[in-house]
The first five atom37 places (N, CA, C, CB, O) and aatype in JSON, in Angstrom:
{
  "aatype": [20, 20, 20, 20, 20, 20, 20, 20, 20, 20, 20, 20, 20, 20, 20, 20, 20, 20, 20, 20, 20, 20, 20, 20, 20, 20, 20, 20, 20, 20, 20, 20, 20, 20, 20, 20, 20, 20, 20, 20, 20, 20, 20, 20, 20, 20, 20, 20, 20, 20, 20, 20, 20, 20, 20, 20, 20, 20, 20, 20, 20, 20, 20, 20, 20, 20, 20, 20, 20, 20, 20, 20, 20, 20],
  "atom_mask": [
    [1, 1, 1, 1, 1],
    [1, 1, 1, 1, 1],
    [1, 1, 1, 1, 1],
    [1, 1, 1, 1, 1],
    [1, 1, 1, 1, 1],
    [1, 1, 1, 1, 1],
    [1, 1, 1, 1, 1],
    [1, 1, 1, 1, 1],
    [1, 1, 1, 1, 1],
    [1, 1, 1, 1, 1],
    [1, 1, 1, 1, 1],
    [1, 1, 1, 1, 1],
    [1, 1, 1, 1, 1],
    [1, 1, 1, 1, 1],
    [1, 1, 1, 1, 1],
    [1, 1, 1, 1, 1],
    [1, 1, 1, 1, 1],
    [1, 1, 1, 1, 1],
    [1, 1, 1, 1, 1],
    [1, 1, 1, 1, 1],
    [1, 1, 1, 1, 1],
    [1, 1, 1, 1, 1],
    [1, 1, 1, 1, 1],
    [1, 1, 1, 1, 1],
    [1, 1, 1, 1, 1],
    [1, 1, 1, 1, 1],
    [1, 1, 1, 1, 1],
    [1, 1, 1, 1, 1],
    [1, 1, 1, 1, 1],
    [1, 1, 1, 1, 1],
    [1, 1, 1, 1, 1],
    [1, 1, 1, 1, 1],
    [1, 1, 1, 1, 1],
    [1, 1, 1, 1, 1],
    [1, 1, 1, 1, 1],
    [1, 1, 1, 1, 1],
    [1, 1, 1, 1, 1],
    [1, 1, 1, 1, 1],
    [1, 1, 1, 1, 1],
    [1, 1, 1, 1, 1],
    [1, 1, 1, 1, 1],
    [1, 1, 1, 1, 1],
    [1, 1, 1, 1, 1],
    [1, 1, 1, 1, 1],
    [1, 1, 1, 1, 1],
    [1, 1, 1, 1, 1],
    [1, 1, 1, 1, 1],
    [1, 1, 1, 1, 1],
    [1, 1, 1, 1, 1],
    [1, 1, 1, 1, 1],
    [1, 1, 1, 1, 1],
    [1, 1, 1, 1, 1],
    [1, 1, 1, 1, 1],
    [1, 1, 1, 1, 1],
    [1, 1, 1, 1, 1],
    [1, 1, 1, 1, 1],
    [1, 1, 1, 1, 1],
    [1, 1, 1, 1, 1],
    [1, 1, 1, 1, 1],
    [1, 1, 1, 1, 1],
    [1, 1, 1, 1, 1],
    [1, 1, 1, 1, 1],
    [1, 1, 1, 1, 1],
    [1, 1, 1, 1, 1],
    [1, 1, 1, 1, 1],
    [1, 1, 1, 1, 1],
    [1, 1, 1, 1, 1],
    [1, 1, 1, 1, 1],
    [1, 1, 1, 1, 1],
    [1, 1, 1, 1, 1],
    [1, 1, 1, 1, 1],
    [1, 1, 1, 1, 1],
    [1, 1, 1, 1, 1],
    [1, 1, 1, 1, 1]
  ],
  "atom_positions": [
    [[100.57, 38.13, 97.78], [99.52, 39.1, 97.5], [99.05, 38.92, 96.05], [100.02, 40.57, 97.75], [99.84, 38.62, 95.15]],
    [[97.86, 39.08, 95.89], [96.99, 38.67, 94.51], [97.13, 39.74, 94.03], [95.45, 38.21, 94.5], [97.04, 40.7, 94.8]],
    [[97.46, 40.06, 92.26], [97.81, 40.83, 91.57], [96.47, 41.18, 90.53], [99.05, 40.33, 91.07], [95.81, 40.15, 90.39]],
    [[95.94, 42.22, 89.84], [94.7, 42.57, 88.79], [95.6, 43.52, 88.04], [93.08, 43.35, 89.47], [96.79, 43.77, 88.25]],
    [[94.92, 43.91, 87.25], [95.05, 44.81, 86.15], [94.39, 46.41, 86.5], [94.29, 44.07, 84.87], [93.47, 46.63, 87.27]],
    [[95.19, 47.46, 85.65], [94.69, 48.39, 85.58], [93.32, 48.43, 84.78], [95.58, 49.07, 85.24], [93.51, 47.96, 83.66]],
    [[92.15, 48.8, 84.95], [91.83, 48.84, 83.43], [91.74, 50.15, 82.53], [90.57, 48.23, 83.3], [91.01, 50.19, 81.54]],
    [[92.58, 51.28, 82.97], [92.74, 52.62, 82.38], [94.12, 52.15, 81.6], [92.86, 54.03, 83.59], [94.13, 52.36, 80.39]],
    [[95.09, 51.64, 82.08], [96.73, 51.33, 81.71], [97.13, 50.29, 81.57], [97.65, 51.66, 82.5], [98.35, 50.24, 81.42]],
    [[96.38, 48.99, 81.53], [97.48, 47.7, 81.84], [98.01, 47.53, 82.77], [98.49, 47.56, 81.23], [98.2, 46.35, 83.04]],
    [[98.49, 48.45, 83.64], [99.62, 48.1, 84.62], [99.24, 47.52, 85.56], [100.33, 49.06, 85.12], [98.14, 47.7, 86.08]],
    [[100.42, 46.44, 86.06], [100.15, 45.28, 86.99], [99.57, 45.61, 88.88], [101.75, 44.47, 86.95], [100.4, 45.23, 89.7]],
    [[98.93, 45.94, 89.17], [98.65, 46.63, 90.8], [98.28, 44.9, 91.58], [96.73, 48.19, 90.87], [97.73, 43.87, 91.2]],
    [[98.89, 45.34, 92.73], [98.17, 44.62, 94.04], [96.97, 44.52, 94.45], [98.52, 45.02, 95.02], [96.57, 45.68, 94.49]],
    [[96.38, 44.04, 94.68], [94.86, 43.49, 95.02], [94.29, 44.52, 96.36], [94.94, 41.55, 95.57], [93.28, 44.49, 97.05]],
    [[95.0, 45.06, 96.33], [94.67, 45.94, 97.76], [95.32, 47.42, 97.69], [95.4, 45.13, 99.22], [95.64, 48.03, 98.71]],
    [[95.5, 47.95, 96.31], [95.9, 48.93, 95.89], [94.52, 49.84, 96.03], [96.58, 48.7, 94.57], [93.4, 49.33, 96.0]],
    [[94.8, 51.4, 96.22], [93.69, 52.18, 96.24], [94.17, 52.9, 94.93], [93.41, 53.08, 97.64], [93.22, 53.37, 94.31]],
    [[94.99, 53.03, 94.53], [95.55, 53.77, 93.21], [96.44, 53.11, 92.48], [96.2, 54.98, 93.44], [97.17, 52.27, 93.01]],
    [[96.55, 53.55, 90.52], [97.02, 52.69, 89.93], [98.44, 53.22, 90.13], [96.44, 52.45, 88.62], [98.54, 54.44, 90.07]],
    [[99.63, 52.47, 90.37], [101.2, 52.69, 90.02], [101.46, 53.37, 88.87], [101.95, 51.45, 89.85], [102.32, 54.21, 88.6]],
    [[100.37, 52.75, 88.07], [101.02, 53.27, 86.86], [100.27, 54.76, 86.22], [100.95, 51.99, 85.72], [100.94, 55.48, 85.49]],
    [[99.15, 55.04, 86.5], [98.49, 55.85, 85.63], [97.88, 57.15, 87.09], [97.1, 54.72, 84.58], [97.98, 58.38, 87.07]],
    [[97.34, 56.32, 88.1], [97.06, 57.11, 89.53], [95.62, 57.21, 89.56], [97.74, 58.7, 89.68], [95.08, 58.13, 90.19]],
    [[94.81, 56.14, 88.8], [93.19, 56.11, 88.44], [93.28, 55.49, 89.67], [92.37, 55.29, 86.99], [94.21, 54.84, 90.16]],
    [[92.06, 55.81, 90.17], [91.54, 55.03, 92.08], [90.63, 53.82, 91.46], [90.11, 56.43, 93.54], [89.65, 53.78, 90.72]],
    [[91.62, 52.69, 92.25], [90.73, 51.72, 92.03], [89.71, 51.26, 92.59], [91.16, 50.99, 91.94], [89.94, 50.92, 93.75]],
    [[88.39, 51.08, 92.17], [87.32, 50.43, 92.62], [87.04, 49.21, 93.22], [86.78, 50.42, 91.91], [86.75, 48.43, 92.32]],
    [[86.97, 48.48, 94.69], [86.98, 47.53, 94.78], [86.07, 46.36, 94.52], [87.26, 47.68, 95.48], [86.29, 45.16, 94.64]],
    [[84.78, 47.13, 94.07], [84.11, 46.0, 93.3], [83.62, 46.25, 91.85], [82.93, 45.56, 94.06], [82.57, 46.3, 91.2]],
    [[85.2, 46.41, 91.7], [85.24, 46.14, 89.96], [85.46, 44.97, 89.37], [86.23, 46.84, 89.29], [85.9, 43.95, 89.9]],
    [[85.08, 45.19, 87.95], [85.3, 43.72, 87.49], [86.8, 43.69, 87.3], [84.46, 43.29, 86.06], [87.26, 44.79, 87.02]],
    [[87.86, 42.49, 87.4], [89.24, 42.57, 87.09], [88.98, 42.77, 84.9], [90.22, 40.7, 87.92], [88.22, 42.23, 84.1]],
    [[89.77, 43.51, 84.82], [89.87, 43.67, 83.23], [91.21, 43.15, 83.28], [89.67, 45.3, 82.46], [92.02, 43.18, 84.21]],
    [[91.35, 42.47, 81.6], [92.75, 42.0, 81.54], [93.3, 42.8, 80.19], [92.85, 40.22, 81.44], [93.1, 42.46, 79.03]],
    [[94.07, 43.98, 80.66], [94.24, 44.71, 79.88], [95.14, 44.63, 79.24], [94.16, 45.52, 80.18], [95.25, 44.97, 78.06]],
    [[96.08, 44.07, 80.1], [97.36, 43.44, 79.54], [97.31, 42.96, 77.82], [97.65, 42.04, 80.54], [97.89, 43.18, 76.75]],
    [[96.32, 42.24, 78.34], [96.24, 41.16, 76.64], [96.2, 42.15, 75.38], [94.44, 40.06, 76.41], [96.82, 42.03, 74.33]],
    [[94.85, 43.67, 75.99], [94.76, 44.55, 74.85], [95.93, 45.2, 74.3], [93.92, 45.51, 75.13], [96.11, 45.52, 73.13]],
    [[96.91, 45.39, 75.53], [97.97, 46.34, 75.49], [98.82, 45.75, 74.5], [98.68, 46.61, 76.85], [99.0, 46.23, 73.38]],
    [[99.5, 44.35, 75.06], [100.14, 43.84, 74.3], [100.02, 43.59, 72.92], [100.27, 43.11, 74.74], [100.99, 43.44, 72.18]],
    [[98.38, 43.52, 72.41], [98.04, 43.25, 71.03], [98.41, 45.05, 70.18], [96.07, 42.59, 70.99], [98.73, 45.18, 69.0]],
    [[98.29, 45.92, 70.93], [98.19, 46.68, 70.1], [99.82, 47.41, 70.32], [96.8, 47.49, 70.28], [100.2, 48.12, 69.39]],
    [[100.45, 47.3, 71.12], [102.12, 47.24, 70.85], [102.47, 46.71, 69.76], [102.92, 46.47, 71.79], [103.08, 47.34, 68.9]],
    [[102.14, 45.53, 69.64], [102.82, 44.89, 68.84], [102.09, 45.11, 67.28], [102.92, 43.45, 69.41], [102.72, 44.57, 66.37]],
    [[101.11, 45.67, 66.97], [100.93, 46.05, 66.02], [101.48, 47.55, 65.48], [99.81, 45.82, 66.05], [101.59, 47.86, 64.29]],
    [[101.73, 48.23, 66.41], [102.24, 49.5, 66.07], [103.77, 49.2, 65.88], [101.9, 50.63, 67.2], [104.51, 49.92, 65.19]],
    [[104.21, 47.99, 66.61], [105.79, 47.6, 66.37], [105.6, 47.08, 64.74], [106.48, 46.13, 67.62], [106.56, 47.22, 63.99]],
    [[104.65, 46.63, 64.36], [104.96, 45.73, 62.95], [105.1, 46.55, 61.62], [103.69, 44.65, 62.64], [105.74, 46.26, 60.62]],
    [[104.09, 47.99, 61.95], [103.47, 48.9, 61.06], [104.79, 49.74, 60.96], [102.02, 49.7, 61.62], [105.17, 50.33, 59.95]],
    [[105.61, 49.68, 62.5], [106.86, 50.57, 62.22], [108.25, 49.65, 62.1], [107.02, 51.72, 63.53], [109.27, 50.04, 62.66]],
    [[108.24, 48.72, 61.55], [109.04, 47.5, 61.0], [108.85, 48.21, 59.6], [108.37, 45.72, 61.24], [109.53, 49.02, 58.96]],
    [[107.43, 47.45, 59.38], [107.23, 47.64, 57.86], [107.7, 49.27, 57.09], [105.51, 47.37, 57.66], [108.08, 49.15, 55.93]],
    [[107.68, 50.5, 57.57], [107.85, 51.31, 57.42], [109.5, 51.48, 57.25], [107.12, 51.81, 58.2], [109.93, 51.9, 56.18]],
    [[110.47, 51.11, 58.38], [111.7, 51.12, 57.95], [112.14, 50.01, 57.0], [112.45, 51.15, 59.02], [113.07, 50.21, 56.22]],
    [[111.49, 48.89, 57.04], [112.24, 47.82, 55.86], [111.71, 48.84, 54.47], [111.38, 45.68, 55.83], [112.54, 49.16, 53.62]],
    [[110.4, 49.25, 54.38], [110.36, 50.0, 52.81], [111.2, 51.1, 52.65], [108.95, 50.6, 52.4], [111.46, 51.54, 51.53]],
    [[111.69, 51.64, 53.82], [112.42, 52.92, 53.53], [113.92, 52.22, 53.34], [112.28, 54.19, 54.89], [114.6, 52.85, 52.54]],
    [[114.44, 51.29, 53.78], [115.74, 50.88, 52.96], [116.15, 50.5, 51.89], [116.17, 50.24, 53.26], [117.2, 50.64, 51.26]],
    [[114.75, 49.74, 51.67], [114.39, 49.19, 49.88], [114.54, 50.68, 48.86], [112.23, 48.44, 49.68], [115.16, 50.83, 47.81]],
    [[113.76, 51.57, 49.59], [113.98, 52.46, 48.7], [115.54, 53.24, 48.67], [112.86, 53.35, 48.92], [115.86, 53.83, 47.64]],
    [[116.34, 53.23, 49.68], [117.16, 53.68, 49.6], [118.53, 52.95, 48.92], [117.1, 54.06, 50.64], [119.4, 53.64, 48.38]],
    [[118.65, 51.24, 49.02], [118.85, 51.06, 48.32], [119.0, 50.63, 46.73], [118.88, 51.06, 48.82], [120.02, 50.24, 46.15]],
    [[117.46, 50.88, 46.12], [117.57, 51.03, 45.43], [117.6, 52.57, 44.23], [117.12, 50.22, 45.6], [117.55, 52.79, 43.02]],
    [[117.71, 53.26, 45.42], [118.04, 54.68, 44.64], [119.81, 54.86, 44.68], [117.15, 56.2, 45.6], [120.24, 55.82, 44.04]],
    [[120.88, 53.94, 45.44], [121.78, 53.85, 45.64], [122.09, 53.05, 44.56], [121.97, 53.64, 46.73], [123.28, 53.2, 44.29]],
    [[121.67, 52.44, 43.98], [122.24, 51.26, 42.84], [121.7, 51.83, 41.7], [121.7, 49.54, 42.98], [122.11, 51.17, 40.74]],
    [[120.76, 53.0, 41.2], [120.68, 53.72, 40.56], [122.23, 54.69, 40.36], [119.52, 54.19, 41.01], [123.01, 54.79, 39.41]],
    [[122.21, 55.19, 41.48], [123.44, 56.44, 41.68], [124.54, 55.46, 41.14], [123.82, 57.16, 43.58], [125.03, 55.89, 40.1]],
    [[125.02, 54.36, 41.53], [125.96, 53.8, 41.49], [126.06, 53.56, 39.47], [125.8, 52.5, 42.66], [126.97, 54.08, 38.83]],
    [[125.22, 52.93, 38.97], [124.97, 52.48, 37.77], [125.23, 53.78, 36.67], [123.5, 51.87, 37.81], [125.96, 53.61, 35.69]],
    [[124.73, 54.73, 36.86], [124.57, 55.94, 35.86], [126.02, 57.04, 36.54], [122.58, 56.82, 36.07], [126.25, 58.19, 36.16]],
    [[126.65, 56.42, 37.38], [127.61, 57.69, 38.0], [128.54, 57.91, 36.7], [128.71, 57.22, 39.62], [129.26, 58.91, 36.82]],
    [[128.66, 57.39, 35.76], [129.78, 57.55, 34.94], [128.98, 57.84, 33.76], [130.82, 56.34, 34.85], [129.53, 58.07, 32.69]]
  ]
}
C-alpha cells in the first residue's frame, strides 16, 4: 500500500486513508501529496539545537560561578 503525508501533521497515512492517524484532519483525495515530513524534521531539529545551545550556556555559567565559589571560599 502507497504511503503520503499529512499535510496538517507530518504523519505518515496510507493512500486510502479517509482520516489522519495522527492529527484526525479528513483527507482529501485529490489533494496535492505535501511532504511535510521534510518541514517537520527541519524545524525539530532546530528547536533541538536552540535547546542544546541553551543548556551548554547554562553549564558554562554554572561552572564558572563554581570556580569562583571554589577560589574566594577561604
Amino acid at each position: 500500500m502507497s504511503k503520503k503525508v499529512c499535510k496538517f501533521c507530518g504523519e505518515k497515512i496510507d493512500k486510502d486513508d479517509i482520516f489522519c492517524k495522527g492529527c484526525g484532519a479528513e483527507i482529501q483525495k485529490d489533494e496535492e501529496i505535501i511532504d511535510a515530513i521534510i518541514e517537520k524534521d527541519k524545524t525539530s531539529k532546530k528547536d533541538t539545537n536552540y535547546l542544546l545551545f541553551i543548556i551548554v550556556v547554562l553549564l558554562l555559567i554554572i561552572a564558572i560561578v563554581s570556580g569562583f565559589l571554589i577560589l574566594f571560599k577561604n
